[in-house]
N, C-alpha and C positions, 0 to 999 in steps of 0.2 A: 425805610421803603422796602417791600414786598418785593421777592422776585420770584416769580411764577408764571402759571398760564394764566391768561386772563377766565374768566368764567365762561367767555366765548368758548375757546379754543378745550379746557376742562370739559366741558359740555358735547363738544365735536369727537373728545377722545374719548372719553366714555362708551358717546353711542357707537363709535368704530368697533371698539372692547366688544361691546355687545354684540354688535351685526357680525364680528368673527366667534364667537362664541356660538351663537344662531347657526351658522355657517357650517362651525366642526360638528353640532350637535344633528344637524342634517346631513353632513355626510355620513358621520357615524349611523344613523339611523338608516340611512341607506345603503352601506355592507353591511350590517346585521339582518336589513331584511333581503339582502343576495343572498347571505350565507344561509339563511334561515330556508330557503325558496332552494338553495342548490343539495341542502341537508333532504329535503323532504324529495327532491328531485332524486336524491343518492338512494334516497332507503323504498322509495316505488319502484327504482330501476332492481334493487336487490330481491324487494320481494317479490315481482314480475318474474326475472332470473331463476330464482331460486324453485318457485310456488306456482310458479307462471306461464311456465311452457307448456304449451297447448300443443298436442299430436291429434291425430284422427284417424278413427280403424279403420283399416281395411278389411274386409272378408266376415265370414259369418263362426270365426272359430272361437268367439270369446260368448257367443250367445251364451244363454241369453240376456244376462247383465249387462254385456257390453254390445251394442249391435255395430251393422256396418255405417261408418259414415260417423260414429258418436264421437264429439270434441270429446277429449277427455287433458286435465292436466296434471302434470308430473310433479311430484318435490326431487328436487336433482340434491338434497343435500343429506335425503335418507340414507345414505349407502357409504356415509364421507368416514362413520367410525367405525359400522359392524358392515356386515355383507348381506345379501334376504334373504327372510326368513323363508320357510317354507309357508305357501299358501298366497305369498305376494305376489303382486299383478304388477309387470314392470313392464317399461319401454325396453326395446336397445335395438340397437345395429344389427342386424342378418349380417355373420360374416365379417362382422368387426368395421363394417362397411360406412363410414360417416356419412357420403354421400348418399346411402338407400334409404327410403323413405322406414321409417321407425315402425318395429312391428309389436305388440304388444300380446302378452303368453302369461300364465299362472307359473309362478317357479314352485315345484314339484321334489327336486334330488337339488342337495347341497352337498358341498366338495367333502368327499370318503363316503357317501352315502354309497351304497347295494341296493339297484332297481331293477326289476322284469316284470313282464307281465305273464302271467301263468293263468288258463282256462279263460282267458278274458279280464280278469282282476290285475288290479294295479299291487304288486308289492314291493316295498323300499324296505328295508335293512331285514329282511326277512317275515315281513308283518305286511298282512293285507291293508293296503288304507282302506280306511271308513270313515273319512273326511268327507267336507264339502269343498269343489262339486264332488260327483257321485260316478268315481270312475270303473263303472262297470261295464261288462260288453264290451272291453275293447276288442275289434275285430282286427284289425292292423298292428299288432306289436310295434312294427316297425324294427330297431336293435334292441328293444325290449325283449325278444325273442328266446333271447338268453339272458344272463346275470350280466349286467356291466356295475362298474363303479368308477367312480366319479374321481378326480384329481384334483387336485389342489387348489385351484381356481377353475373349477368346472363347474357348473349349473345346468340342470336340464330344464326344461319348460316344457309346458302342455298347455294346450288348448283346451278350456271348459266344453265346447263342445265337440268332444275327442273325435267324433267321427268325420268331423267337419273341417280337421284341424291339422296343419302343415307345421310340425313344432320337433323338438329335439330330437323324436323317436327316427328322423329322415336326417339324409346327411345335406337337404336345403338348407336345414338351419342348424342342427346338431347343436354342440353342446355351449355355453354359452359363458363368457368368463365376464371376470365382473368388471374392465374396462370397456366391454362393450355394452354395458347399462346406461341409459341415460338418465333414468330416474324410476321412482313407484308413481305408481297409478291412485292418484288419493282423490279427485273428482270427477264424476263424467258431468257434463255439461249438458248433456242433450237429451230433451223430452223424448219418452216416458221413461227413461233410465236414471233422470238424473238424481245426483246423489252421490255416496259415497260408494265402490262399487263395490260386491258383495265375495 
């Protein structure tokens, strides 16, 4: 004589087997697709973060690339290995200041650089620039007046349109160090400027 389950009860245990197998196979499917949903949640908040931060100009000193009122956003992770370059368009704090709204200037002098302005022309380490923009005519030196040079973590900034423009040459904002950068300026947002800014 057989001792077992009967075929009933085989039959009952089985589909139990199954209905939990069913069971782990849905839940597993449903933390893979949270985790999948939190991964894509993590990496929109990072490139947002990062690529994402949107500022907005004030004033008419970055004409004419960048006007007043243009969205423009920042990479905040430009600056994490080297320092900027010359010619780069960045954010930062007036004055180290977190809480002032972000002011946005062409970095011009890097730390040991030699800047004044002489007859109107811009020169840095003893050489006139003939860059773009096209800093000639300046009429306000401002401490350009004489030679200054730059320190160690010192940065100056200028205004594209210098005449227009309240930037390192004044002690409003003077000189600019690189924890008070918040990032480079790599899209404006806002018609008929937009684009990558020049």
């Amino acid at each position: 004589m057989k001792i077992g389950p009967s075929k009933k009860n085989a039959g009952s245990l089985s589909f139990r087997r199954r209905r939990k197998k069913i069971e782990k196979e849905k839940i597993g499917g449903a933390f893979l697709l949270l985790a999948e949903i939190a991964a894509v949640a993590a990496l929109a908040f990072a490139v947002v973060w990062f690529f994402g931060y949107r500022v907005r100009m004030t004033g008419q000193s970055m004409e004419t690339g960048i006007s007043d009122g243009d969205y423009l956003l920042l990479n905040r992770t430009a600056y994490l290995v080297h320092g900027p370059r010359r010619g780069d368009i960045i954010a930062f704090y007036p004055s180290g200041n977190p809480n002032a709204n972000p002011t946005i200037k062409r970095v011009m002098g890097l730390p040991g650089d030699r800047l004044k302005v002489e007859d109107g022309y811009l020169y840095i380490n003893g050489e006139e620039y003939k860059g773009t923009p096209d800093y000639k005519g300046i009429d306000d030196p401002g401490v350009l007046a004489s030679e200054i040079t730059l320190g160690d973590d010192e940065y100056f900034v200028i205004g594209d349109n210098i005449s227009a423009s309240e930037d390192s040459r004044f002690t409003t904002i003077g000189y600019i160090s690189k924890g008070d950068i918040i990032g480079s300026v790599w899209w404006n947002l806002s018609f008929p400027n937009v684009g990558v800014p020049n």
